[in-house]
Backbone as CSV, one residue per row, in Angstrom:
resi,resn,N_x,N_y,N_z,CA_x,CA_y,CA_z,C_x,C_y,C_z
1,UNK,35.511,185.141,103.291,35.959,184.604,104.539,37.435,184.265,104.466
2,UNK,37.969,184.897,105.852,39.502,184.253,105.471,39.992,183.139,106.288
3,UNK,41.198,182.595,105.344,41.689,181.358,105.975,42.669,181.452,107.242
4,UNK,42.408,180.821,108.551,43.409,180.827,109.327,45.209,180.380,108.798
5,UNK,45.660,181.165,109.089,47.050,181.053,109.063,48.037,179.742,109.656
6,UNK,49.149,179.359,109.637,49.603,178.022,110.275,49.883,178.528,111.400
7,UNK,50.608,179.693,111.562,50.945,180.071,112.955,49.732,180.288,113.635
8,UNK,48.297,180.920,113.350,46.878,180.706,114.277,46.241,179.594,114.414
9,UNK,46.578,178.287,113.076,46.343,176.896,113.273,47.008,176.442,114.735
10,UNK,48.298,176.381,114.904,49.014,176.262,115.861,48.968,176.361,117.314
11,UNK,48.709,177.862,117.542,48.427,178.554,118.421,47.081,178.213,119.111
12,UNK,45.800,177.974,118.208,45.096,177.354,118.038,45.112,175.926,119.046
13,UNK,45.533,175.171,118.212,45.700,173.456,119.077,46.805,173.286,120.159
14,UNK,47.395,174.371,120.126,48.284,174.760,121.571,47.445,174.922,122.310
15,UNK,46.511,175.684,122.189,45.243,176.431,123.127,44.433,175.528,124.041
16,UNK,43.922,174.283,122.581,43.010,173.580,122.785,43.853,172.318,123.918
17,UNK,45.183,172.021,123.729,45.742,170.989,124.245,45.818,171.455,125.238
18,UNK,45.914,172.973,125.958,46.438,173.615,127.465,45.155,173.653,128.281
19,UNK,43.923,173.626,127.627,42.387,173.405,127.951,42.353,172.087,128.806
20,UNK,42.810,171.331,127.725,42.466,169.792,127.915,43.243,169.341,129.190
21,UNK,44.676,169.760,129.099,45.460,169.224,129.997,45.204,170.185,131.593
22,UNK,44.592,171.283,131.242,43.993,171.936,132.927,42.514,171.492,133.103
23,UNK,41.714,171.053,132.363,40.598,169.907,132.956,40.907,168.880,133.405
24,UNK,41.886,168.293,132.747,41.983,166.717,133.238,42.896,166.817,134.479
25,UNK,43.620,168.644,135.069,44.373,168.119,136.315,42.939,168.917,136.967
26,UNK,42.153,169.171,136.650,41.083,169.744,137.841,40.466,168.389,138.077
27,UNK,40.290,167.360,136.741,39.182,166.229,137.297,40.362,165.411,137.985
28,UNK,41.010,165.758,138.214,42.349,164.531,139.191,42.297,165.308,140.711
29,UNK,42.070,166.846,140.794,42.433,166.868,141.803,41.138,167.010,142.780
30,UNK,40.021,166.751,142.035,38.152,166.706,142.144,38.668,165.869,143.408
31,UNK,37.983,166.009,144.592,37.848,164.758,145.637,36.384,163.662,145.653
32,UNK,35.848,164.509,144.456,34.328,163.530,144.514,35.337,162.107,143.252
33,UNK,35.916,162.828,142.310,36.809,161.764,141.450,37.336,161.091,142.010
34,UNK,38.216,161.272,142.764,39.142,160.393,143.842,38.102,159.110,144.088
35,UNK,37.486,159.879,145.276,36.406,158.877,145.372,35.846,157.571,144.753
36,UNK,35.845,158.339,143.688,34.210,157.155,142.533,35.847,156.279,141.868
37,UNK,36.683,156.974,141.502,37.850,156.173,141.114,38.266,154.896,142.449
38,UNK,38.104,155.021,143.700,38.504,154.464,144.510,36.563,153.165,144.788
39,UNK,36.113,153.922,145.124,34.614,152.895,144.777,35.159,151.832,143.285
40,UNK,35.405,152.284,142.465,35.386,151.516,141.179,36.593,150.870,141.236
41,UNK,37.489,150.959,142.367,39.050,149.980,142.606,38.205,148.810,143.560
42,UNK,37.179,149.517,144.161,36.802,148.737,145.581,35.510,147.320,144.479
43,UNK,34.953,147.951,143.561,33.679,147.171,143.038,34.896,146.016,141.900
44,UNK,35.904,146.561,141.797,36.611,145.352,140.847,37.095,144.177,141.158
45,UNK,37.685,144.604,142.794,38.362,144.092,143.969,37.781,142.637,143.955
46,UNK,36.792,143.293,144.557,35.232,142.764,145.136,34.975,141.185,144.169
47,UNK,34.836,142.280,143.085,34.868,140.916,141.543,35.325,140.158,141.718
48,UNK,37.186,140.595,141.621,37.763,139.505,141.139,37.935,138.421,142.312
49,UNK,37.974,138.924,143.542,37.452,138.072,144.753,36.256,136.942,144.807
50,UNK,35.154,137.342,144.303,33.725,136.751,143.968,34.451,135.760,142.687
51,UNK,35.055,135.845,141.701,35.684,135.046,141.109,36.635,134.327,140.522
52,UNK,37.496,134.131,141.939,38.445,133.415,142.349,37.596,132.672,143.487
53,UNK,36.511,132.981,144.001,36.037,131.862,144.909,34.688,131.120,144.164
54,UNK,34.735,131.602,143.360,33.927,130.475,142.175,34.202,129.560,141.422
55,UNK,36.137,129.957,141.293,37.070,129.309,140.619,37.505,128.370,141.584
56,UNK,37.447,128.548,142.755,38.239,127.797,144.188,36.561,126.519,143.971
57,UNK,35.644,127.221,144.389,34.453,126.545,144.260,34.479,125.517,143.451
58,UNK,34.568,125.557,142.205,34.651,124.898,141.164,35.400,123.686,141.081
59,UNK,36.746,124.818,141.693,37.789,123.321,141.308,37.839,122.125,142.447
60,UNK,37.376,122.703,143.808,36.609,121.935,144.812,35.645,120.670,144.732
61,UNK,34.313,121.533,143.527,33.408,120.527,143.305,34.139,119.168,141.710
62,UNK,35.255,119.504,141.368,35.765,118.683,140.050,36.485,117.391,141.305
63,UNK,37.137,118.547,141.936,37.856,117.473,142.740,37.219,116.387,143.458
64,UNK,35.996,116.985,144.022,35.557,116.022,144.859,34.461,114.675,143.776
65,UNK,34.125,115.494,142.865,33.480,114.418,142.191,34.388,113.103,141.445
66,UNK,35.703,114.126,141.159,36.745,113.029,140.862,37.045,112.015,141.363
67,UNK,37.168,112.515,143.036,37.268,111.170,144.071,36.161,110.233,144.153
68,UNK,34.710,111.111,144.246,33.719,109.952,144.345,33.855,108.684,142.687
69,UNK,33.871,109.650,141.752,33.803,108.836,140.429,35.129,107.566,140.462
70,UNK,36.758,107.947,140.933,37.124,107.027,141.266,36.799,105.789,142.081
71,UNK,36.186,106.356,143.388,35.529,105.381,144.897,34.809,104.747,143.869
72,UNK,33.881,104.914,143.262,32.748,104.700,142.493,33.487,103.629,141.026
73,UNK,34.364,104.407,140.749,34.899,102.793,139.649,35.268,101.649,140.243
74,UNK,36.020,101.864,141.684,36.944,100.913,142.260,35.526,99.998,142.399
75,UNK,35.041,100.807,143.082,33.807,100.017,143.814,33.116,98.765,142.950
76,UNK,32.855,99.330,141.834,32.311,98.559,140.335,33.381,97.706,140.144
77,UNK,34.481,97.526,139.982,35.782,96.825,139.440,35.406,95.916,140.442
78,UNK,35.707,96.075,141.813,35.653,95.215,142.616,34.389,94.393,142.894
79,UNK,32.934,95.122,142.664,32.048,93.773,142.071,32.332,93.154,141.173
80,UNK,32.510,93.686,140.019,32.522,93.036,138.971,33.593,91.714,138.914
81,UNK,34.727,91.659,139.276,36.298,90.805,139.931,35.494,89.941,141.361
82,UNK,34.690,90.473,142.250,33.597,89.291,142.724,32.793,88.629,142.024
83,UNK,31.758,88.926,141.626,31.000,88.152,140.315,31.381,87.302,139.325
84,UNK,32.936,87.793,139.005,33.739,86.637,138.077,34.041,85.511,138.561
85,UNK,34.669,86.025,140.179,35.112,84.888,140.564,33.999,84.102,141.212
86,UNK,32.767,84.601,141.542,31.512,83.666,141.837,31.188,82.663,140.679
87,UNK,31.582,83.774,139.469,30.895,82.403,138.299,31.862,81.724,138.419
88,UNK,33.251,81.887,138.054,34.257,81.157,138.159,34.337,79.831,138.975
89,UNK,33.908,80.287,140.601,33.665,79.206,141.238,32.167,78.272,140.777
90,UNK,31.365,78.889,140.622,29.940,78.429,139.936,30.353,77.249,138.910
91,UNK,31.233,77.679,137.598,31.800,76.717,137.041,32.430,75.822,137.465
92,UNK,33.405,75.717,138.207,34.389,74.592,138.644,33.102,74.061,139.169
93,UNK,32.152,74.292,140.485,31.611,73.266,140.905,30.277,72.804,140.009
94,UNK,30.104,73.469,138.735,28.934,72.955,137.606,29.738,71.770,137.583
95,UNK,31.383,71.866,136.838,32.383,70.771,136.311,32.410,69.630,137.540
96,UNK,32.923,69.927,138.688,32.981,69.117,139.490,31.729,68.231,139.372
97,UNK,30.167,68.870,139.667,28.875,68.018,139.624,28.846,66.956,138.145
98,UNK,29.238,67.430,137.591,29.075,66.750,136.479,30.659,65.564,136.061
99,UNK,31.177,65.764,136.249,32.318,64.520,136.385,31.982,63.486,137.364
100,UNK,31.642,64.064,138.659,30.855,63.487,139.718,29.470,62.481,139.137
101,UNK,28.626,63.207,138.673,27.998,62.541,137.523,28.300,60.885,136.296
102,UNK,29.308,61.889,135.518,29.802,61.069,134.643,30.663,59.995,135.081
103,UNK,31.265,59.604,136.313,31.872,59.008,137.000,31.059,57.771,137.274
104,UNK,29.880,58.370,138.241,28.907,57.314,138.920,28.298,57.025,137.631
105,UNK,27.671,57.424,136.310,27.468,56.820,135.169,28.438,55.505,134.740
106,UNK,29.234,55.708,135.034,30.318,55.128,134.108,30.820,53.594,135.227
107,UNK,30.407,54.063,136.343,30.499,53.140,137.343,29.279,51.802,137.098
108,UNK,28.295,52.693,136.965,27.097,51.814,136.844,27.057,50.852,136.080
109,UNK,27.108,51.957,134.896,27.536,50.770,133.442,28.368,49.826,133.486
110,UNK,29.413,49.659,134.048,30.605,48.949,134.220,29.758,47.743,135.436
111,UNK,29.162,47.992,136.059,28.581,46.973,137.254,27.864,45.835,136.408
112,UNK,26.762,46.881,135.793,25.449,46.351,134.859,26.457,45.090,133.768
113,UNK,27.352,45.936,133.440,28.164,45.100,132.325,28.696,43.746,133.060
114,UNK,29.122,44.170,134.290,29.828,42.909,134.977,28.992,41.771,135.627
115,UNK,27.366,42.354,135.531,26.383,41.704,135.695,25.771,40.728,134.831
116,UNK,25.400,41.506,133.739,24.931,41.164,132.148,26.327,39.600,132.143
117,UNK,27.806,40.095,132.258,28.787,38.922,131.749,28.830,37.876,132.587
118,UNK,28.215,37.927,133.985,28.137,37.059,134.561,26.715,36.477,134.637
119,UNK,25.956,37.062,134.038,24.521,36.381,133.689,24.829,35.604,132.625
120,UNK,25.293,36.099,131.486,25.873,35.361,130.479,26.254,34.127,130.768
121,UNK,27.332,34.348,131.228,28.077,33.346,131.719,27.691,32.122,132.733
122,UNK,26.907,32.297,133.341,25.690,31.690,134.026,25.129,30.984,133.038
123,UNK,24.613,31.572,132.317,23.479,31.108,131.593,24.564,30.015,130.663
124,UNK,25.498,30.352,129.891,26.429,29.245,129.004,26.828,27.894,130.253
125,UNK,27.037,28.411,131.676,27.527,27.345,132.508,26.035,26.212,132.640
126,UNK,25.087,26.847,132.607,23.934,26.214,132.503,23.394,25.377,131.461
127,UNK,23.853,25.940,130.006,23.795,25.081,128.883,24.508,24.435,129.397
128,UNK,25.704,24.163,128.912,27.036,23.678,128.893,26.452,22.277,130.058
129,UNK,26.051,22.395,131.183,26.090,21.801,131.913,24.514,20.854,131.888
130,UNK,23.751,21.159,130.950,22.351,20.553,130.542,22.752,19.819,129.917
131,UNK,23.860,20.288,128.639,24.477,19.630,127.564,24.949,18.293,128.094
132,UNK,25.766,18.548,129.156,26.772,16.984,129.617,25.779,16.418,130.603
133,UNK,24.314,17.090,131.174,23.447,15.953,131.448,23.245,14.870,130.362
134,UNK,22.714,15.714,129.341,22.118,15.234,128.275,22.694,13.729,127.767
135,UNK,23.985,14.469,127.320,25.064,13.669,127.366,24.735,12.080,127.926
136,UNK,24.912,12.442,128.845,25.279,11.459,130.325,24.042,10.331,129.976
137,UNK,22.926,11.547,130.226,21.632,10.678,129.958,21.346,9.878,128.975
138,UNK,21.754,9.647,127.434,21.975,9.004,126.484,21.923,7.018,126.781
């Protein structure tokens, strides 16, 4: 068997490349190609349309949950800044009741005491004054 030559190598893949390059202008100038090339511009289109409004979608539903989740903290902050200041007030008037308290305690005691010293005192004016009967009576 003999070996092809470089110049029939050549001639050869000249051949094969002049093949290739008059199929590929017959499948260009095909009108069914045109076509399915233009369907397959139209089905990508289509796509990237379908997702850019999934992307629009999306960033729609981030946004809007963003706002509610803000509405939704404020909302909490602002109970929570009520409730403080309910206990807050809750305390002052626990404090108030109870000074109020400790006050009229302290009042009482002080009466009772001024009672007790003048019972006392009663009671010594009463010796004292049995005494200088006594006295007298001698």
């Amino acid at each position: 068997m003999r070996q092809p030559s470089l110049a029939e190598r050549q001639e050869a893949a000249a051949a094969a490349k002049k093949e290739l390059l008059e199929r590929h202008r017959e499948k260009m100038n095909d009108p069914g190609f045109t076509e399915r090339q233009a369907a397959r511009k139209a089905v990508v289109a289509a796509r990237e349309i379908r997702i850019a409004e999934r992307r629009a979608a999306e960033e729609a539903r981030m946004a809007r949950e963003a706002v509610e989740k803000a509405a939704q903290e404020a909302a909490e902050r602002a109970a929570q800044e009520a409730a403080l200041e309910a206990d807050l007030a809750a305390e002052e008037e626990r404090k108030a009741r109870e000074a109020a308290t400790r006050l009229a305690a302290a009042q009482a005691r002080a009466a009772r005491d001024r009672e007790l010293e003048a019972a006392l005192l009663d009671t010594r004016k009463a010796r004292k004054a049995a005494r200088k009967a006594k006295k007298r009576g001698r």
